[in-house]
C-alpha positions in Angstrom: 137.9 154.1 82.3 136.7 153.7 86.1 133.2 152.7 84.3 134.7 150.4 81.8 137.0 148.6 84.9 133.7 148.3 87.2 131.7 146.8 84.6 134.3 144.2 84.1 134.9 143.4 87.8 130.6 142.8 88.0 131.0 140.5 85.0 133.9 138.6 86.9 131.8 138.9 90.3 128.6 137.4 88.3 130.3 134.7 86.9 132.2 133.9 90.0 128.9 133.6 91.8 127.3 131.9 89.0 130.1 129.2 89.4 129.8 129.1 93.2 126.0 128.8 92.9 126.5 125.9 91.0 128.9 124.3 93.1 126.8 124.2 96.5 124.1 122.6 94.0 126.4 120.0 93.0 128.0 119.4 96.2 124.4 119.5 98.2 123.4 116.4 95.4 126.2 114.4 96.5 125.5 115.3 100.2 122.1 113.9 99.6 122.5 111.0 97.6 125.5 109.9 99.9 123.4 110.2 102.9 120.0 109.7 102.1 120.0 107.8 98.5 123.2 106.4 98.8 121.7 102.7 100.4 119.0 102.5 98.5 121.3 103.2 95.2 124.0 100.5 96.6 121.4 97.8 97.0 119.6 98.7 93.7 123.5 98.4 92.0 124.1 95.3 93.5 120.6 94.0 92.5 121.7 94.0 88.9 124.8 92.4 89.6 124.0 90.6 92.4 121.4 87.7 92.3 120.4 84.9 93.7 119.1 81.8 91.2 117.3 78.8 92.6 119.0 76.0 92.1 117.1 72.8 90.8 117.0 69.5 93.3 118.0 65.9 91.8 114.4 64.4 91.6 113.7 61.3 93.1 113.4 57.9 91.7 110.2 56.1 90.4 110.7 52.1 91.1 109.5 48.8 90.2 108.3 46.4 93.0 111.7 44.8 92.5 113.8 48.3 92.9 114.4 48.4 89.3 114.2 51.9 88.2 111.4 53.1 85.8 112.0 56.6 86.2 115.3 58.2 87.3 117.2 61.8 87.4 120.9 61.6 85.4 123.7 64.2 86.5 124.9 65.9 83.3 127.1 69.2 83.7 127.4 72.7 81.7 131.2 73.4 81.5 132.5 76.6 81.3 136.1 78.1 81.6 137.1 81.0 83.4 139.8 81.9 80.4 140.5 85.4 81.7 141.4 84.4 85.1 144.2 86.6 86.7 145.9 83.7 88.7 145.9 82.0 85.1 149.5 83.6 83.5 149.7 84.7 79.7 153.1 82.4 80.2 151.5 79.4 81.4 148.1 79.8 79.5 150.2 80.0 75.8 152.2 76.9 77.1 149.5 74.4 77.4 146.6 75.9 75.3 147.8 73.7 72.6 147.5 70.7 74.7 144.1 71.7 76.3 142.6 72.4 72.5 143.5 68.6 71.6 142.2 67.2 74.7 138.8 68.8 74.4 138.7 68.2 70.4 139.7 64.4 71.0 137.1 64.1 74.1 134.1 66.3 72.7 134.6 65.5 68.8 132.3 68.2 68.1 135.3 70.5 67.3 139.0 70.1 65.9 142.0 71.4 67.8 142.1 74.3 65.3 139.1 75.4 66.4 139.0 75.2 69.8 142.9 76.7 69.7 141.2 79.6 68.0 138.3 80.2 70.0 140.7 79.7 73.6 143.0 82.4 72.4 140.2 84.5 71.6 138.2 84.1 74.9 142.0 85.1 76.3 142.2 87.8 74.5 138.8 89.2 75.3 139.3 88.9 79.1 136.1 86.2 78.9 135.5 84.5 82.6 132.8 82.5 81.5 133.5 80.6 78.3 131.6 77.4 77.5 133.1 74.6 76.6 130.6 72.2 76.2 126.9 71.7 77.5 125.6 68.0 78.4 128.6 66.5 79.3 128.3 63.4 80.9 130.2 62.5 84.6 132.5 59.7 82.9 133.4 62.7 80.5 133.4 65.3 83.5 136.3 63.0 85.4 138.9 62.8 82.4 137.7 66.3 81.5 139.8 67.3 85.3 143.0 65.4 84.3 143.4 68.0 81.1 145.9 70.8 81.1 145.2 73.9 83.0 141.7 72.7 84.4 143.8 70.2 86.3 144.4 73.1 88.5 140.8 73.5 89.6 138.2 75.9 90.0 140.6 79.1 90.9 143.9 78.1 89.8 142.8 76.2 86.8 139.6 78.3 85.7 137.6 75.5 85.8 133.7 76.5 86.2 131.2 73.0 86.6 127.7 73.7 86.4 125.4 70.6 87.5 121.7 69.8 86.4 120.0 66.9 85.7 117.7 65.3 83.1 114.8 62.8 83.6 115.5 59.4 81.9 113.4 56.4 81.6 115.4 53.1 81.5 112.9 50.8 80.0 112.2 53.1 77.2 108.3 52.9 76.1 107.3 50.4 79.1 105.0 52.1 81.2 105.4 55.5 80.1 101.8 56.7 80.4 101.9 55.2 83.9 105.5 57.1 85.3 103.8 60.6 83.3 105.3 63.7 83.2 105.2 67.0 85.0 104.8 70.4 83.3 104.6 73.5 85.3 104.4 75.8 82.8 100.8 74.5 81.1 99.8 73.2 84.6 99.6 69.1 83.6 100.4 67.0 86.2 100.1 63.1 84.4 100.7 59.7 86.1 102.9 59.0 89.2 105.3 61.9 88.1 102.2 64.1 88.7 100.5 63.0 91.2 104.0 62.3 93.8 105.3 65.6 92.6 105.4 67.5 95.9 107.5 64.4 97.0 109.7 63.5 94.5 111.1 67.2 93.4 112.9 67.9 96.9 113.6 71.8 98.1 115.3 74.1 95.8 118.3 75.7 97.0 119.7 79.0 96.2 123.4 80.2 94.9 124.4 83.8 94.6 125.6 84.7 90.7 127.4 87.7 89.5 126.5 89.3 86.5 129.4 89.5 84.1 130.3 92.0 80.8 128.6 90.0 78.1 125.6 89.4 79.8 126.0 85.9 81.7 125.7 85.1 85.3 129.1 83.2 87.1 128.5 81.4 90.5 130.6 82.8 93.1 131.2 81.5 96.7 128.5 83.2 99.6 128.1 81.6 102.8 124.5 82.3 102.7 124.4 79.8 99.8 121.5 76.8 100.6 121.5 73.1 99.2 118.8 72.0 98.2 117.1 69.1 99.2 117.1 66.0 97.1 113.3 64.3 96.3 112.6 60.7 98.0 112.5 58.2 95.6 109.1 56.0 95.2 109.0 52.4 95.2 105.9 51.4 93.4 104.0 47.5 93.4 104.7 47.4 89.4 106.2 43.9 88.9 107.9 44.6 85.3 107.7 41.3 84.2 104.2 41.6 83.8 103.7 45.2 83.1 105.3 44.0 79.3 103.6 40.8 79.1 100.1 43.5 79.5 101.1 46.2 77.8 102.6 43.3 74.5 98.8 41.6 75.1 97.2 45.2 75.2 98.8 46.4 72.0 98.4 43.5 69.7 94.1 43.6 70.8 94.6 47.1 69.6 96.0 46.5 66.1 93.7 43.4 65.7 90.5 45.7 66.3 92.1 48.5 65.1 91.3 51.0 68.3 92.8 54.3 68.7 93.0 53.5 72.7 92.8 51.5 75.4 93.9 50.2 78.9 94.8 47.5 80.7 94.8 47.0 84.8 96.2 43.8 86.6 95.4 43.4 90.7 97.1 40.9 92.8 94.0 40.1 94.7 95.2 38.9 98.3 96.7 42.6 98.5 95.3 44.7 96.1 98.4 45.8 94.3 98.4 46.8 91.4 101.0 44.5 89.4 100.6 46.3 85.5 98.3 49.0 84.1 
């Protein structure tokens, strides 16, 4: 009997030791990752939540002689809706959805009510902070986009999230389009006065801190590290217009009439040298 009761109490003892072996490794692991892994682990976390994006300048302005532009940068804005807002109530939100779906579908026209109704509630439902309403939406459409229900309220109260960017527009069309050029970075061409005034008329990027949020996109938030960027300088350039179509009208009809793949034409004020169409 004493045999039987003392192999039992070494079982318990083994197991009990077993237990407590296992609970100084545990509790030495935390020791060391709280003291020794436990920074690096924080920033590495915060790393994949945490980043900072680089935020595009407006690029400057190619001009005619006259200040007319030939080349210019036009603000158009990503919209997106922070649906799952706290400070947004489900009392308030179910009150004036219906209101807010018409608006957009009566703005936008890309949608009807129904469907914008739907895919609101839904975006509610889901807890989404970062629901896009509409990309390329134009400043005329931005300002009567701020008088609708609930994104009246603002950025906080109202969810109301505007991203800005820009695209590159030529007002003239076709008319001196080889001369103005284009810039791509990615396959390294640099063409015409877009090219070669780069360094001058893309600015300094700034840089915004953006949280990663559950399904994968990344929402601005406020950091007082955040930098501006720099807008480009604009470039007034001795092209008279006026000429430049009269050339490029003579230059095209020589082309058809001899039937050449190519060709160029220059004009030069001679007193100064500048160039007045090419």
């Amino acid at each position: 009997m004493k045999d039987i009761k003392k192999d039992i109490l070494w079982r318990v003892y083994l197991v009990y030791l077993g237990i407590l072996f296992f609970g100084i490794v545990i509790i030495g692991k935390v020791v060391y990752i709280q003291f020794y892994e436990g920074n690096a682990l924080i920033k590495k976390a915060q790393q994949q939540e945490l980043r900072y994006f680089n935020i595009e300048a407006v690029r400057g302005n190619i001009c005619a002689s006259d200040g007319s532009l030939l080349a210019t940068s036009v603000p158009v804005f990503e919209i997106r809706m922070d649906v799952g807002s706290n400070l947004i109530s489900d009392e308030f939100f179910n009150k004036k959805v219906d209101s807010l779906a018409y608006c957009l579908s009566k703005l936008f026209k890309n949608k009807s009510k129904k469907e914008y109704l739907s895919e609101l509630k839904n975006a509610r439902k889901k807890g989404n902070r970062y629901y896009r309403l509409k990309r390329k939406v134009k400043y005329e459409q931005l300002k009567e986009l701020r008088t609708f229900p609930v994104l009246r309220l603002g950025k906080y109260r109202g969810g109301l999230i505007v991203i800005p960017k820009t695209i590159r527009k030529m007002p003239f069309k076709e008319l001196a389009k080889r001369t103005i050029g284009y810039e791509n970075k990615k396959e390294k061409l640099f063409v015409g006065l877009e090219g070669a005034y780069s360094e001058y008329l893309e600015g300094k990027k700034g840089k915004q801190l953006r949280q990663r949020i559950c399904n994968g996109d990344w929402k601005p938030i406020q950091d007082e590290n955040e930098i501006e960027p720099q807008n480009g300088k604009d470039i007034i350039t001795t092209i008279d217009i006026n000429i430049q179509d009269v050339a490029e009208n003579a230059l095209l009809e020589h082309l058809k009439e001899h039937k050449a793949f190519q060709g160029c034409a220059i004009l030069m004020e001679v007193e100064t040298g500048y160039i007045k169409a090419i």
